[in-house]
Gaussian input, Z-matrix of N, CA and C with variables (Angstrom, degrees):
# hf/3-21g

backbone

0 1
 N
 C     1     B1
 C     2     B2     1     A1
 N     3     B3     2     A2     1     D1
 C     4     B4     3     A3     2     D2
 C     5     B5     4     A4     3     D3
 N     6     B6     5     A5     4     D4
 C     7     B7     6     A6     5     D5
 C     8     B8     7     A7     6     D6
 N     9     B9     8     A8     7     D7
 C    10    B10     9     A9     8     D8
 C    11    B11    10    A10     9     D9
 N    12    B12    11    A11    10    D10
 C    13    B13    12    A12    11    D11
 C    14    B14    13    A13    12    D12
 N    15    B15    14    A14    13    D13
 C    16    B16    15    A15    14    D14
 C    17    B17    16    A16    15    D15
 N    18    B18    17    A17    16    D16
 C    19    B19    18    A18    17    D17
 C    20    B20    19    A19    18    D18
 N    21    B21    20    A20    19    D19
 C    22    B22    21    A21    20    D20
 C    23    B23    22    A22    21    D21
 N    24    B24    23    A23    22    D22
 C    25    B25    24    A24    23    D23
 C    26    B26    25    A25    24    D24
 N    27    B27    26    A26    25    D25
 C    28    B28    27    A27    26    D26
 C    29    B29    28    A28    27    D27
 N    30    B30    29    A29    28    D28
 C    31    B31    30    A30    29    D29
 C    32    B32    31    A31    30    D30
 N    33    B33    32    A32    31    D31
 C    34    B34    33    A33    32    D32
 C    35    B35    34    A34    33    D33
 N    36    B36    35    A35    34    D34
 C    37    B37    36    A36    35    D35
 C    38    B38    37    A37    36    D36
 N    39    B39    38    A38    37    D37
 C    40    B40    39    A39    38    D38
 C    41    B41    40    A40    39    D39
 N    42    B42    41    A41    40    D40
 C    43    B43    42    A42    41    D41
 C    44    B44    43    A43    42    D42
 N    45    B45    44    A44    43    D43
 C    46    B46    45    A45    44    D44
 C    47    B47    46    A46    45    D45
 N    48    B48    47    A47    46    D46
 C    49    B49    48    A48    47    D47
 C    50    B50    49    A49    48    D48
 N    51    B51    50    A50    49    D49
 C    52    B52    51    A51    50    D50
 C    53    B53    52    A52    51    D51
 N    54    B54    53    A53    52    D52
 C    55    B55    54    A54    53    D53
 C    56    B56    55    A55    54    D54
 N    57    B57    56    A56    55    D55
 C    58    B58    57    A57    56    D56
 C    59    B59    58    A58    57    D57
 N    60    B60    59    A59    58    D58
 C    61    B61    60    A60    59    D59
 C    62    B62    61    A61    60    D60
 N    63    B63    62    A62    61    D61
 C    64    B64    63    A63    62    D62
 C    65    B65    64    A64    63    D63
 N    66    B66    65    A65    64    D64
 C    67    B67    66    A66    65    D65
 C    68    B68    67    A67    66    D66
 N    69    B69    68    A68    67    D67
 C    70    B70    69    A69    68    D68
 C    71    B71    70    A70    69    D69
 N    72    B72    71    A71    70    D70
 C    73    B73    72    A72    71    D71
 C    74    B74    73    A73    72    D72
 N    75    B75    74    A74    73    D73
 C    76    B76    75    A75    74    D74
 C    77    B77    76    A76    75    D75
 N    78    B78    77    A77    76    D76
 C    79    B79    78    A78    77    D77
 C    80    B80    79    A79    78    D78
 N    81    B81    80    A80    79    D79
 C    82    B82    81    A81    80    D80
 C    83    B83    82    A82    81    D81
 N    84    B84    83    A83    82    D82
 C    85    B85    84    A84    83    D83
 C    86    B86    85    A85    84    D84
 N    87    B87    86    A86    85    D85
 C    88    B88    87    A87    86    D86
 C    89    B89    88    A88    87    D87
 N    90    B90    89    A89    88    D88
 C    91    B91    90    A90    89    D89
 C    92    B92    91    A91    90    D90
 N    93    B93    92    A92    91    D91
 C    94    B94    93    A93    92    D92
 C    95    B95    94    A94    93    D93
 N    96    B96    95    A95    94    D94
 C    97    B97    96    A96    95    D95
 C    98    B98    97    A97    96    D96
 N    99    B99    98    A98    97    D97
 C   100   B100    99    A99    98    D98
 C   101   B101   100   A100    99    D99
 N   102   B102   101   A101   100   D100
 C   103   B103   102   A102   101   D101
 C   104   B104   103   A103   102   D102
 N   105   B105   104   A104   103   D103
 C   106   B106   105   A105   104   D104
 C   107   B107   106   A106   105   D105
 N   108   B108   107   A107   106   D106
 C   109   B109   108   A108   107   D107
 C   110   B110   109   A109   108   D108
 N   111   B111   110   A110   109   D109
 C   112   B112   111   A111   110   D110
 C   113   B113   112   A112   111   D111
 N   114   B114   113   A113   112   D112
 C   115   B115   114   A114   113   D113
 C   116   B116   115   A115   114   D114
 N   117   B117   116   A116   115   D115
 C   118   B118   117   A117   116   D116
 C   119   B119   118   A118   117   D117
 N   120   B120   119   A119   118   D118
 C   121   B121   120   A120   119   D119
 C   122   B122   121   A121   120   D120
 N   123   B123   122   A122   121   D121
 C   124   B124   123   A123   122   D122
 C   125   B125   124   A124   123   D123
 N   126   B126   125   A125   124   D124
 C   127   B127   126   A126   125   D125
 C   128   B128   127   A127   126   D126
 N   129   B129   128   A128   127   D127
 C   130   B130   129   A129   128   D128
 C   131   B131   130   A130   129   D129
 N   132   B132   131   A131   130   D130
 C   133   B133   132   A132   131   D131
 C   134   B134   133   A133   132   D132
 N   135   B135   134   A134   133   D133
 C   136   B136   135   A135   134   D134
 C   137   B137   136   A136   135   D135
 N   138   B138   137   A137   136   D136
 C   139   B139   138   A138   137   D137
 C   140   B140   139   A139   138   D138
 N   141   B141   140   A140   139   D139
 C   142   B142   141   A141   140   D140
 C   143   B143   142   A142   141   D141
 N   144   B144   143   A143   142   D142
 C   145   B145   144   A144   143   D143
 C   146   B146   145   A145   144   D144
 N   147   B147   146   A146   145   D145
 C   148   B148   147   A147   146   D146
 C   149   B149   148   A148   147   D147
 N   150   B150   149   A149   148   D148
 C   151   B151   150   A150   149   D149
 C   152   B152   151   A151   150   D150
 N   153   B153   152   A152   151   D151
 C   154   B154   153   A153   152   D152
 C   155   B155   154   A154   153   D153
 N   156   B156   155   A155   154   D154
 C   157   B157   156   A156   155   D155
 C   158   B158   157   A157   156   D156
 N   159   B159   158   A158   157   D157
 C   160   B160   159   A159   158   D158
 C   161   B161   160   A160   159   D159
 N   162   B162   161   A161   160   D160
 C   163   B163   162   A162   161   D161
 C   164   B164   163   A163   162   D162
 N   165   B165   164   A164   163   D163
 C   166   B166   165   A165   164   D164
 C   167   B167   166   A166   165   D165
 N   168   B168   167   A167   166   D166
 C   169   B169   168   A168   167   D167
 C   170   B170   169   A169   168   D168
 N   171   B171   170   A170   169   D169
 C   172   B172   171   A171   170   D170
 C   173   B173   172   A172   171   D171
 N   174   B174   173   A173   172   D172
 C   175   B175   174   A174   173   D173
 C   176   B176   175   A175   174   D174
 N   177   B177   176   A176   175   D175
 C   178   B178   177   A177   176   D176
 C   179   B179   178   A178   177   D177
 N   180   B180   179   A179   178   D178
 C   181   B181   180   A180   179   D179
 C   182   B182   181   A181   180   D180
 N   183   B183   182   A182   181   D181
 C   184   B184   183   A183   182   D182
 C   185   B185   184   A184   183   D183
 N   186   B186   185   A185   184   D184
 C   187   B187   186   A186   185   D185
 C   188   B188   187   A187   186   D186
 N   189   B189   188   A188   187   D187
 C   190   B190   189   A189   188   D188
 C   191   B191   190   A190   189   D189
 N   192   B192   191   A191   190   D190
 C   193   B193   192   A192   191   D191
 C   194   B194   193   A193   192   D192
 N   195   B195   194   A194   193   D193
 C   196   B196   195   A195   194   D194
 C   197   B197   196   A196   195   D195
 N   198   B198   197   A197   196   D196
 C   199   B199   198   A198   197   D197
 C   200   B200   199   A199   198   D198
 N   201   B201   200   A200   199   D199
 C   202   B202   201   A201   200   D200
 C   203   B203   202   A202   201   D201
 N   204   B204   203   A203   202   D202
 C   205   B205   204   A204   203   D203
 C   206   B206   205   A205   204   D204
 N   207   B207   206   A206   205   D205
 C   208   B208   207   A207   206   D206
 C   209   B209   208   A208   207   D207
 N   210   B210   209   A209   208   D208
 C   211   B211   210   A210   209   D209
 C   212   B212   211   A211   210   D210
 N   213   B213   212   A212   211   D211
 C   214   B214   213   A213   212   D212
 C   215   B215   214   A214   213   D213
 N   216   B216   215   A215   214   D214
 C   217   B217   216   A216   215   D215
 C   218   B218   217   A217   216   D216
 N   219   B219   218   A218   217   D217
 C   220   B220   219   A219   218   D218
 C   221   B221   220   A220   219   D219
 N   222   B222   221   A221   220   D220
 C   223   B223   222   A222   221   D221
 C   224   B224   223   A223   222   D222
 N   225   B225   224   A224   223   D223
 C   226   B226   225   A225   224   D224
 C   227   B227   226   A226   225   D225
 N   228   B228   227   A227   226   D226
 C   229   B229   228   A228   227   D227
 C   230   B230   229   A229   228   D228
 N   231   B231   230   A230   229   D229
 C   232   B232   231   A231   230   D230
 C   233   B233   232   A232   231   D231
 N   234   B234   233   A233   232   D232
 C   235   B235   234   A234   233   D233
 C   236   B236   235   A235   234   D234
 N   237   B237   236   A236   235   D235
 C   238   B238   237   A237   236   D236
 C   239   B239   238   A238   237   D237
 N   240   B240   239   A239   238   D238
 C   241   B241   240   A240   239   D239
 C   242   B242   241   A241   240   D240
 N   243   B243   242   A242   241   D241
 C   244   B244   243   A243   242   D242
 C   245   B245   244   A244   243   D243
 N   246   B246   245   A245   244   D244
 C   247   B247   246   A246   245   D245
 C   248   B248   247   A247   246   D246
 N   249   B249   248   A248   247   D247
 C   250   B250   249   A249   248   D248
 C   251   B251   250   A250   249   D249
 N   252   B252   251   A251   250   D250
 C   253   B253   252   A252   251   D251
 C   254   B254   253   A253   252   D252
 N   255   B255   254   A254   253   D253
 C   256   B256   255   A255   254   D254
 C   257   B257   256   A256   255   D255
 N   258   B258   257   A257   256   D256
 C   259   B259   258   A258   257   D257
 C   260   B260   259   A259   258   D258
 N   261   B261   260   A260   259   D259
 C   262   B262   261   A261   260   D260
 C   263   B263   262   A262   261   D261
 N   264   B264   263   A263   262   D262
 C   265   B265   264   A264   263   D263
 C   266   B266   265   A265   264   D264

   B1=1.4495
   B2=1.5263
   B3=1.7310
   B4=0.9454
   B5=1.6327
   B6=1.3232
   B7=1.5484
   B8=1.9419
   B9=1.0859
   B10=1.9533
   B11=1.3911
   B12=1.3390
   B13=1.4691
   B14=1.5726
   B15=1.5541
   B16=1.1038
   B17=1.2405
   B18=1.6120
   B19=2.0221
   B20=1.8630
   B21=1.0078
   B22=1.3532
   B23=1.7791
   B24=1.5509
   B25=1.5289
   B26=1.5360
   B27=1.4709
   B28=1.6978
   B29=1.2912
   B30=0.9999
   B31=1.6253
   B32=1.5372
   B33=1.4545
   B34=1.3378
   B35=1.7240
   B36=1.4025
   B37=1.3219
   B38=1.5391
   B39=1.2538
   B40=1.4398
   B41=1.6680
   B42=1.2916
   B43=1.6803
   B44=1.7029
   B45=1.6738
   B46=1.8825
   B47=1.6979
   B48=1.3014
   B49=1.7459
   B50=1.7809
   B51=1.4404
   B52=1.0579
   B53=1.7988
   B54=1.5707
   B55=1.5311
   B56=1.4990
   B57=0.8696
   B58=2.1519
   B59=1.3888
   B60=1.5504
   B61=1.7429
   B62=2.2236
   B63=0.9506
   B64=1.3507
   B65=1.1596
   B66=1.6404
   B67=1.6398
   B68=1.7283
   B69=1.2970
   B70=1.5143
   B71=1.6501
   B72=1.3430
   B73=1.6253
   B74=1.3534
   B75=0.8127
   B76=1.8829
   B77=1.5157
   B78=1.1854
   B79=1.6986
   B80=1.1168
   B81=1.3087
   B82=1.9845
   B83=0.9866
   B84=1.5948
   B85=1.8351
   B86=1.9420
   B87=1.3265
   B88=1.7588
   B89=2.0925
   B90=2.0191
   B91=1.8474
   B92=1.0715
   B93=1.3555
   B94=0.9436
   B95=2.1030
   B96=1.4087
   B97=1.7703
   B98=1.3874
   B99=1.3559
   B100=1.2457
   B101=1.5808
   B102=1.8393
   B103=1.3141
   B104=1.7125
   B105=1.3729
   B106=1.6640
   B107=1.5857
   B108=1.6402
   B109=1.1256
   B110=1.3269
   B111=1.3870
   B112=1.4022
   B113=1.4964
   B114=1.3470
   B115=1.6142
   B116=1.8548
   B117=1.2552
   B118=1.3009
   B119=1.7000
   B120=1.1076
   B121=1.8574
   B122=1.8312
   B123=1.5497
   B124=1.5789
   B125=1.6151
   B126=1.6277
   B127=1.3054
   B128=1.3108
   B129=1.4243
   B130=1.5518
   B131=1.7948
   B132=1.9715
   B133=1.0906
   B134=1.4279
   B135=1.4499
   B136=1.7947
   B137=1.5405
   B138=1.6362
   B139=1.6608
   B140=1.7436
   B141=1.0616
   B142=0.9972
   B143=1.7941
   B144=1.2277
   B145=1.3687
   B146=2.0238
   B147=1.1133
   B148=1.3959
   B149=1.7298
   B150=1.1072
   B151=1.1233
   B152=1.6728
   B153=1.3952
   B154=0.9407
   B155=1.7881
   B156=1.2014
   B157=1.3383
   B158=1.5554
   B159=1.6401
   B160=1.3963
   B161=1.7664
   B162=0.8384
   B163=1.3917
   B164=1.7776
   B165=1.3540
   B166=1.5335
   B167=1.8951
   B168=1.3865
   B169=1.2641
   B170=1.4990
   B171=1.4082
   B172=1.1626
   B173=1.8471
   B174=1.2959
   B175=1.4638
   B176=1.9491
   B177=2.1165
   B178=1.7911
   B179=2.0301
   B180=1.3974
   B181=1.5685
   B182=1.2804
   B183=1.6410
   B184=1.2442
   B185=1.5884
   B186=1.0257
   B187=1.6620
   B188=1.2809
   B189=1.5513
   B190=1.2454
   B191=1.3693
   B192=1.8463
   B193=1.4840
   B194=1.8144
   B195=1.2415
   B196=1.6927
   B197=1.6835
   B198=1.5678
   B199=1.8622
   B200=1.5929
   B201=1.5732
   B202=1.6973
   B203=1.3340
   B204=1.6041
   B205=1.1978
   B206=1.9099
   B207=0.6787
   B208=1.5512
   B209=1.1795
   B210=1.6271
   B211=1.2514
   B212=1.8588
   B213=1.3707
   B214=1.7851
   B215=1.4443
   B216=1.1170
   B217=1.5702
   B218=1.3500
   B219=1.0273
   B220=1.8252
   B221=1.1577
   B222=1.5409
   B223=1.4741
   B224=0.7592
   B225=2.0809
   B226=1.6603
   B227=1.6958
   B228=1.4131
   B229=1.2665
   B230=1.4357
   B231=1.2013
   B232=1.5243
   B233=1.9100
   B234=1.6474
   B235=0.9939
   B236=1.9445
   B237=1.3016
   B238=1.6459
   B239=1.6128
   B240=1.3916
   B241=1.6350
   B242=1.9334
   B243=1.8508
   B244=1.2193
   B245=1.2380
   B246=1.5572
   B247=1.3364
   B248=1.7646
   B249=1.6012
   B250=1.5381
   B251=1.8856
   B252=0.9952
   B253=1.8426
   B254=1.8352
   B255=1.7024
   B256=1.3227
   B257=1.7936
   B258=0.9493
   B259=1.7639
   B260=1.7736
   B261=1.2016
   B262=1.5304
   B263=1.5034
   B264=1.1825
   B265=1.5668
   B266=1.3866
   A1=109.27
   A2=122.64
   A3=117.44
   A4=120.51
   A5=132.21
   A6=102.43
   A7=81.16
   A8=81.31
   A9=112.06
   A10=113.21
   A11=98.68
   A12=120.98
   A13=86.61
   A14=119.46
   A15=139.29
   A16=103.40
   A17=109.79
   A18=96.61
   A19=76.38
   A20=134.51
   A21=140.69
   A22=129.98
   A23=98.60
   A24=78.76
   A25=79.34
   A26=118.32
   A27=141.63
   A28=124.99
   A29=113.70
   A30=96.43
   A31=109.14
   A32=128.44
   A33=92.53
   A34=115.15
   A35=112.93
   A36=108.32
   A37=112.62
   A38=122.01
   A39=114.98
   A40=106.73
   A41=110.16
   A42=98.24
   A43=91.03
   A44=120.59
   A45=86.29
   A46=98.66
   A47=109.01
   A48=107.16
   A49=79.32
   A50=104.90
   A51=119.70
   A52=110.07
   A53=112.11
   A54=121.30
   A55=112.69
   A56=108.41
   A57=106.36
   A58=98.98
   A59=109.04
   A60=116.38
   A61=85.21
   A62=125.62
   A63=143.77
   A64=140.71
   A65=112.64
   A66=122.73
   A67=90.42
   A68=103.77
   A69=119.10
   A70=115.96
   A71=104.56
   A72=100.11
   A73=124.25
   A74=150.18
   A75=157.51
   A76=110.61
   A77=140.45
   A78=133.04
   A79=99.10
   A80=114.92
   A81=113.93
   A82=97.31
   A83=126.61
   A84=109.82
   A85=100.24
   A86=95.47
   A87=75.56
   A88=74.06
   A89=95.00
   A90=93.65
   A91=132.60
   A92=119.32
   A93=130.69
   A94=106.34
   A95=116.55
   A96=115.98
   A97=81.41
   A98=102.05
   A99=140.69
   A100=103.83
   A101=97.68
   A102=136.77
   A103=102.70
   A104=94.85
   A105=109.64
   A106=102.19
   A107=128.53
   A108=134.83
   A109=122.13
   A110=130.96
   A111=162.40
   A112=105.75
   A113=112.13
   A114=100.37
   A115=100.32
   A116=109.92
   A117=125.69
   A118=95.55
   A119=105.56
   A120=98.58
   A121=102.75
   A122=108.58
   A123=91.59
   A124=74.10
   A125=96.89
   A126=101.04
   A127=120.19
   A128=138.52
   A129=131.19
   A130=112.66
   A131=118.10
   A132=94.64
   A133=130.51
   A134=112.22
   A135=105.63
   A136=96.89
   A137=102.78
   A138=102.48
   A139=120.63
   A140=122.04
   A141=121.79
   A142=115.04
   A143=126.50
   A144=120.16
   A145=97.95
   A146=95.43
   A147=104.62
   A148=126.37
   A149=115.72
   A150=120.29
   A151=99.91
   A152=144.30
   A153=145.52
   A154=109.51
   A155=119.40
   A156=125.25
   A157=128.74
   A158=100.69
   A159=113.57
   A160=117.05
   A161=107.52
   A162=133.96
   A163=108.67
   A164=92.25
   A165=93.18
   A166=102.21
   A167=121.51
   A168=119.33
   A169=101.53
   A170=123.88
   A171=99.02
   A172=114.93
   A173=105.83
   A174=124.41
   A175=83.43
   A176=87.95
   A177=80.33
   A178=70.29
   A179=92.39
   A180=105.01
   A181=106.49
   A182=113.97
   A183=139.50
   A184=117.62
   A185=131.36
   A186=122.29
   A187=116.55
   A188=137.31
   A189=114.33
   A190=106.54
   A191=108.19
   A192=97.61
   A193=91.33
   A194=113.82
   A195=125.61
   A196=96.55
   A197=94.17
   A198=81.76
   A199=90.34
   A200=112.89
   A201=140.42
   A202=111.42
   A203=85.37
   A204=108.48
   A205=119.93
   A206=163.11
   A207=152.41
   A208=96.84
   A209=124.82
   A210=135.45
   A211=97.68
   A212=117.11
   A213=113.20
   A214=96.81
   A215=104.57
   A216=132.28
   A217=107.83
   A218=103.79
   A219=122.62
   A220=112.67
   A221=122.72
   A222=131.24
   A223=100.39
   A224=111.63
   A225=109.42
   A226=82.62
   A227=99.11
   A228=114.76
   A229=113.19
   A230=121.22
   A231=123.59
   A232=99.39
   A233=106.59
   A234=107.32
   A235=116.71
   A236=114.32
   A237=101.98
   A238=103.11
   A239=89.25
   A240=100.30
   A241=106.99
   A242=96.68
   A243=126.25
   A244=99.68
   A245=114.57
   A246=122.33
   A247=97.97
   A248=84.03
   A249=98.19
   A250=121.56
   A251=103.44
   A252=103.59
   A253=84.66
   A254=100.13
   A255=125.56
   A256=108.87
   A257=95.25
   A258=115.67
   A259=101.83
   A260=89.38
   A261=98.14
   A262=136.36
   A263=113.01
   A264=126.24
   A265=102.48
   D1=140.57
   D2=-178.16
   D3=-77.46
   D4=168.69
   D5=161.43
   D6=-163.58
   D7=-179.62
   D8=177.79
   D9=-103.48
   D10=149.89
   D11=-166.37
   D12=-122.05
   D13=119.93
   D14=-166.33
   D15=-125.48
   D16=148.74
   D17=-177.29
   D18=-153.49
   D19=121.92
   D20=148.07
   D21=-101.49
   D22=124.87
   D23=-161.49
   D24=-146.75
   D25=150.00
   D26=172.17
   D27=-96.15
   D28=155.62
   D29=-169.70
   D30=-74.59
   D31=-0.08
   D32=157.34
   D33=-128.04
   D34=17.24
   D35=163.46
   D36=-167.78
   D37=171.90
   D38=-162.76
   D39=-93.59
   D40=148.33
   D41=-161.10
   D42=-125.10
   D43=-42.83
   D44=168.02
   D45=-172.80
   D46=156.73
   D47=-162.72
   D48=-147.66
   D49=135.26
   D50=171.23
   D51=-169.42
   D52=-178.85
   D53=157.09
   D54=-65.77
   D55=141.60
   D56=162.49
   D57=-140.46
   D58=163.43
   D59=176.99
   D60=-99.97
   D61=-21.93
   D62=-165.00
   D63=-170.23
   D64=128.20
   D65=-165.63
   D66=-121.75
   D67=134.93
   D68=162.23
   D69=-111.41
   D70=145.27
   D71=175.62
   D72=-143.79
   D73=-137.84
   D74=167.71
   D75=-150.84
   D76=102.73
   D77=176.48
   D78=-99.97
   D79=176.28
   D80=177.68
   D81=-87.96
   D82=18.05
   D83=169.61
   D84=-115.80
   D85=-1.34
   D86=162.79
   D87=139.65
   D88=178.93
   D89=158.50
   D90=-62.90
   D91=146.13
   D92=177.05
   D93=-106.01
   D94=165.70
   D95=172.15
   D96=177.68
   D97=137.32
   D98=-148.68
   D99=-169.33
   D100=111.74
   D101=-162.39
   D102=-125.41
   D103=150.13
   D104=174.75
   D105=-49.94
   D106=135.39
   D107=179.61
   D108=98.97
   D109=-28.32
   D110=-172.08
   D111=-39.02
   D112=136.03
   D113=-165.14
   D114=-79.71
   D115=-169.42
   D116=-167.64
   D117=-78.63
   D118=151.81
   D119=172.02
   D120=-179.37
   D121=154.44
   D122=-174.71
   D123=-139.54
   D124=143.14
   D125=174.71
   D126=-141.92
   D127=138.34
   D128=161.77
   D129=-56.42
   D130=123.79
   D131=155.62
   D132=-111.28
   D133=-176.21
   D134=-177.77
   D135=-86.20
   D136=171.44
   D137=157.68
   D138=-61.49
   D139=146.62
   D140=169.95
   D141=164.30
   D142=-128.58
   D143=-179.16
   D144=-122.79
   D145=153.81
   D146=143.62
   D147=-141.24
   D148=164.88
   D149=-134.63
   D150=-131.03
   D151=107.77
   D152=-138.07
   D153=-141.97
   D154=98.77
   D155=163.76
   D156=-99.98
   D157=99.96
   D158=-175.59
   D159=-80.96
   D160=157.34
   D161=-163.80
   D162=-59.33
   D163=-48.68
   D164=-178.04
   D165=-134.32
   D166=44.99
   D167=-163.54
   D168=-159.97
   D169=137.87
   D170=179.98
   D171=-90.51
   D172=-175.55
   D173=-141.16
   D174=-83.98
   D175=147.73
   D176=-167.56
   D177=-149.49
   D178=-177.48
   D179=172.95
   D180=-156.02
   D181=163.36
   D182=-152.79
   D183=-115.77
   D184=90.14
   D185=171.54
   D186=-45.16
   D187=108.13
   D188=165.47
   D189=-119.58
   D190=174.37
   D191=171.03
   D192=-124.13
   D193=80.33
   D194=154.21
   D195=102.07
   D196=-150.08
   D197=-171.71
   D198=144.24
   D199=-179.10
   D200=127.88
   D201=-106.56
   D202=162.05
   D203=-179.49
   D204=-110.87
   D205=-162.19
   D206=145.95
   D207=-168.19
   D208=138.47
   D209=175.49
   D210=-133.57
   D211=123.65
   D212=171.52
   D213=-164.88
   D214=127.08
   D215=-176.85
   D216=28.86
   D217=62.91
   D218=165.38
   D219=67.30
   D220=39.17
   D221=167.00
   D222=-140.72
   D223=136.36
   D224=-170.34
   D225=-133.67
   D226=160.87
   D227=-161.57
   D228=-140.84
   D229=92.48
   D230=-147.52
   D231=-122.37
   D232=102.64
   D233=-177.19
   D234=-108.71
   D235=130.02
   D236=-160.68
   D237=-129.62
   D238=147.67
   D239=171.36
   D240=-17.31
   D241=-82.88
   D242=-174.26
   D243=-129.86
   D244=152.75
   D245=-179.91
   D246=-159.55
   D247=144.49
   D248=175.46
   D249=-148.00
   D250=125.94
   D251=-153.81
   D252=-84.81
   D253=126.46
   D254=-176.60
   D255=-85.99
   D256=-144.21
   D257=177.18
   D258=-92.70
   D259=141.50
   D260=155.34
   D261=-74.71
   D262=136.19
   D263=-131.89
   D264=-79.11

C-alpha cells in the first residue's frame, strides 16, 4: 500500500512526522486532500484545521494559523505560523 511521508513543523517547534494514507487542508484557494501519488504542488495555507490520517494511528487534526504546504513524490511538508495537534477526527 502506498502512503505519505508527512513532517509538520511550526516555526518554533516540531509538532509531528509520520506515514498517512491521507492529509487534508484549507489553502486561500479553497481544500486541499492529498493522496499517495498526488502530483507535485506548493501551496499557501489559511488558518484553520488540518486533518491527518495516519497509517497505523487513528485520524487526529491540527490547529493552524496559515503556513505552506509542499506536496513531491509522496512527501508533504507542511510548515505553519503556529500549530497545535487537536482531537482525533
Amino acid at each position: 500500500m502506498a502512503e505519505l511521508q508527512v513532517e509538520i513543523v511550526a516555526a518554533d517547534h516540531f509538532v509531528w512526522s509520520g506515514a498517512a494514507k491521507l492529509v487534508k487542508a484549507r489553502s486561500v484557494d479553497g481544500e486541499i486532500g492529498v493522496l499517495p501519488g498526488h502530483v507535485p504542488m506548493l501551496s499557501v495555507l489559511a488558518s484553520g484545521e488540518l486533518e491527518i490520517a495516519p497509517v497505523s494511528e487513528a485520524r487526529f487534526t491540527v490547529q493552524i494559523d496559515g503556513g505552506f504546504f509542499s506536496v513531491d513524490s509522496d512527501r508533504v511538508v507542511i510548515v505553519a505560523d503556529n500549530a497545535v495537534i487537536g482531537t482525533a477526527a
